[in-house]
TORVODREN-761977 format. One record per residue (C-alpha): y, x, z. Coordinates in steps of 0.1 Angstrom, whole numbers, padded with zeros to 4 digits, always signed. Layout:
BEGIN
YXZ...
This chain:
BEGIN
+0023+1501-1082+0032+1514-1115+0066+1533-1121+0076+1505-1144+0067+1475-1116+0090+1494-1094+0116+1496-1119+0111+1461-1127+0114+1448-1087+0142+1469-1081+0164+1449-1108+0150+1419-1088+0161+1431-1057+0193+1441-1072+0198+1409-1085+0190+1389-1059+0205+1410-1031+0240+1406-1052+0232+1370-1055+0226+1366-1014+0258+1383-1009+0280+1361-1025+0258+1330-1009+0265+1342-0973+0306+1347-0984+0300+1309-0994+0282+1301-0962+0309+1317-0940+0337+1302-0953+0320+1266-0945+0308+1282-0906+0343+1285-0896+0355+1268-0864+0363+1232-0862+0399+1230-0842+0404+1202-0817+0436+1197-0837+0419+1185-0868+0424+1141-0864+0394+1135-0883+0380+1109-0862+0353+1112-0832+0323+1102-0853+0337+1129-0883+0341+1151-0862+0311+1149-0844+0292+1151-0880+0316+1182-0890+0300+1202-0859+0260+1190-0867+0274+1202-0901+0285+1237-0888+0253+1244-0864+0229+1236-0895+0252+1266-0920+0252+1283-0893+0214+1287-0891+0207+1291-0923+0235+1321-0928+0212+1335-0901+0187+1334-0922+0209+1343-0955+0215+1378-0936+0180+1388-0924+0169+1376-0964+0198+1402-0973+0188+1429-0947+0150+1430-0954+0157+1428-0989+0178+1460-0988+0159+1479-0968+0128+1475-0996+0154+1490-1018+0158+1517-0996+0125+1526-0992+0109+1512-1031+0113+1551-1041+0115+1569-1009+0082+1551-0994+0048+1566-1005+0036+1530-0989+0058+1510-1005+0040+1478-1021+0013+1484-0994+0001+1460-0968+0015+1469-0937-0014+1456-0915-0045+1461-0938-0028+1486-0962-0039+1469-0997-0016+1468-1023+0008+1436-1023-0002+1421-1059+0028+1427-1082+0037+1392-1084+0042+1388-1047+0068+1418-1047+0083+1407-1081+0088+1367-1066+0092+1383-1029+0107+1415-1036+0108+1421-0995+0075+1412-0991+0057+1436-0966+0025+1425-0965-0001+1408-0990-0008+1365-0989-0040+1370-0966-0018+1389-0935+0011+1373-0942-0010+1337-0934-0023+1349-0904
């Protein structure tokens, strides 16, 4: 990986890791408990809690996204293998890293 591809997927990460921050603020405001003092009906209330279970999931998601893509920029200068396959040690095409930034491994071993 050249030194301006780096440069180019750290402003990506940067970017994106910003933009996944303020997401999971979002997300946590909308996972917060549902009180048995809020009179919004059974079947409301019911749908308020399926509601809560499915944010909740996907802030679980939001912060692993967040944690893998911060550790890449952690590592995108310090790593000597950065941009390489971890299981066949190829170099992850540009445009996987750029679109993926986290990416740790190319399309064939990530399919498998």
């Amino acid at each position: 990986m050249t030194e301006d591809e780096k440069k180019q997927v750290k402003e990506k990460l940067t970017v994106r890791i910003e933009r996944t921050r303020k997401k999971i603020e979002r997300m946590e405001d909308m996972t917060q408990p549902i009180g048995p003092e809020n009179a919004i009906g059974r079947v409301s209330r019911m749908d308020a809690i399926n509601n809560k279970s499915v944010m909740e999931a996907a802030l679980r998601s939001a912060r692993k996204e967040l944690d893998d893509m911060e550790t890449a920029l952690r590592h995108i200068d310090k790593d000597p293998e950065f941009g390489l396959c971890l299981r066949c040690k190829e170099p992850i095409p540009f445009q996987r890293l750029y679109v993926l930034p986290g990416s740790r491994h190319c399309v064939n071993c990530a399919g498998r």
